[in-house]
C-alpha positions in Angstrom: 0.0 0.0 0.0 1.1 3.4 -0.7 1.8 6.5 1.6 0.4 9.7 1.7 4.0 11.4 0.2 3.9 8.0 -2.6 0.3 9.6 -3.4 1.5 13.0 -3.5 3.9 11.9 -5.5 2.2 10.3 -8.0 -0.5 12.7 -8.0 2.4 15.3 -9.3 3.9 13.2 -12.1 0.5 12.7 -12.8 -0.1 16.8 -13.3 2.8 16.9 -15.0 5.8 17.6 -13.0 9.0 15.8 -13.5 10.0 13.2 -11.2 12.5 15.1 -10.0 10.2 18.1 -9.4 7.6 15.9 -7.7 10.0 13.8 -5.2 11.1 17.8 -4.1 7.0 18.6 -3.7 6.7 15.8 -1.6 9.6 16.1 0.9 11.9 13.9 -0.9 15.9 14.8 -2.0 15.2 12.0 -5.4 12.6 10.4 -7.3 11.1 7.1 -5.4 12.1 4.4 -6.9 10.0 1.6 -5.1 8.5 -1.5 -6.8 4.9 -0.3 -6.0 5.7 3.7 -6.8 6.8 2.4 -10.4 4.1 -0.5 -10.9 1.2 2.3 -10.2 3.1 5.0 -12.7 3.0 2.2 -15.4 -0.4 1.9 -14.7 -1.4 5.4 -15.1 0.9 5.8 -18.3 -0.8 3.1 -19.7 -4.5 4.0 -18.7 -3.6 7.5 -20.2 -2.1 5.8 -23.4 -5.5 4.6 -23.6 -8.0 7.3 -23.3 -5.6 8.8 -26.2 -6.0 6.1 -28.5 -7.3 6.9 -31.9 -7.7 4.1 -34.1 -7.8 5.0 -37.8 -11.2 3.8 -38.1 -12.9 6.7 -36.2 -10.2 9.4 -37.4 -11.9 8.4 -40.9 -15.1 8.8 -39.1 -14.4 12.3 -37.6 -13.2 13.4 -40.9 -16.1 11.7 -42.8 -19.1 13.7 -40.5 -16.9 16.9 -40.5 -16.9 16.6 -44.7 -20.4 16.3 -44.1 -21.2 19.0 -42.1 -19.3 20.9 -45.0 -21.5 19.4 -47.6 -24.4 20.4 -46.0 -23.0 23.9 -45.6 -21.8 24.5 -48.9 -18.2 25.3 -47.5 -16.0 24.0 -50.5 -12.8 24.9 -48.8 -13.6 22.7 -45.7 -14.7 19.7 -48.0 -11.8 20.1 -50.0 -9.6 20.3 -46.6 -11.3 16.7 -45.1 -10.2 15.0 -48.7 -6.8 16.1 -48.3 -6.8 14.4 -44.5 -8.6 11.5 -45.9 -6.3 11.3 -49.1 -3.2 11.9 -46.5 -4.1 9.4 -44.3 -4.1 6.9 -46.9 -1.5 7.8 -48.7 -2.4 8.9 -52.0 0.2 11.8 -52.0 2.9 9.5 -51.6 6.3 11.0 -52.8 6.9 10.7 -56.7 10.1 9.0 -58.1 12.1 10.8 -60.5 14.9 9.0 -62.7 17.3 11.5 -63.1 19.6 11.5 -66.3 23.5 10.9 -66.3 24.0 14.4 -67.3 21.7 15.5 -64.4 23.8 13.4 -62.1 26.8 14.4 -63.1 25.3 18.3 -62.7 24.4 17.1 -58.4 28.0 15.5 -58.3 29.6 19.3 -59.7 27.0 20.8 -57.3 27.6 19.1 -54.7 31.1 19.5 -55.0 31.0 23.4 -54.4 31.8 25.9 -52.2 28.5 27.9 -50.6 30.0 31.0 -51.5 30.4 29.3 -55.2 26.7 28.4 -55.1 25.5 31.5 -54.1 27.4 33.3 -56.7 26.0 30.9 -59.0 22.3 31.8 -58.2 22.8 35.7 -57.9 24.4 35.2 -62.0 22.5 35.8 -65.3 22.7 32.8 -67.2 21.7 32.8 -71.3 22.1 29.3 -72.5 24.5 28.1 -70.4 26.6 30.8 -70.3 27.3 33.0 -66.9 27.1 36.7 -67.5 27.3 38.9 -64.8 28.2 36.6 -62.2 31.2 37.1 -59.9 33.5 33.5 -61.1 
């Protein structure tokens, strides 16, 4: 069974102070560290982990009824903003592969292989085809 100061404890970490902020609340010089202080934290991490669960199935379901609330509002921007979340969440804007050329590579390599000050020099330069004018190098 736990103490009053365990409770207290506890009942701190619980609110949000750190362990170390707690244990000082309480009386204590250090966190406690007993088997029964750290089975009961567990506990209450998990039970919180809990009540914080959303499964994907009612996310869809909160987006579905807030698209429809839109709908029945006539607010385009809103039923265009619950697609996007639905269209996110199941991955429809999944990043697009691009094959990129030898010459392109070899363009990164020559990139990658300068200076910032070259690079910025680079981008502040007028270039007509593939020609520098006005550029500093």
């Amino acid at each position: 069974m736990l103490t009053k100061q365990e409770e207290d404890y506890i009942s701190g970490i619980a609110a949000g102070l750190t362990p170390p902020q707690a244990a000082k609340k309480v009386g204590y010089t250090k966190p406690l560290a007993s088997k029964e202080v750290q089975r009961r934290l567990q506990q209450l991490t998990r039970n919180a982990k809990d009540r914080q669960k959303f499964s994907r199935r009612r996310v869809d379901e909160m987006i579905q009824r807030a698209y429809d609330v839109a709908e029945m509002t006539d607010d385009a921007g809103s039923m265009v903003r619950a697609v996007g979340e639905i269209n996110k969440m199941n991955g429809f804007y999944a990043p697009e592969e691009h094959i990129v050329s030898r010459q392109g590579q070899r363009v990164l390599t020559a990139l990658g292989g300068m200076s910032t000050e070259e690079l910025i020099r680079l981008a502040d330069a007028d270039v007509i085809e593939g020609e520098v004018l006005n550029g500093d190098g």
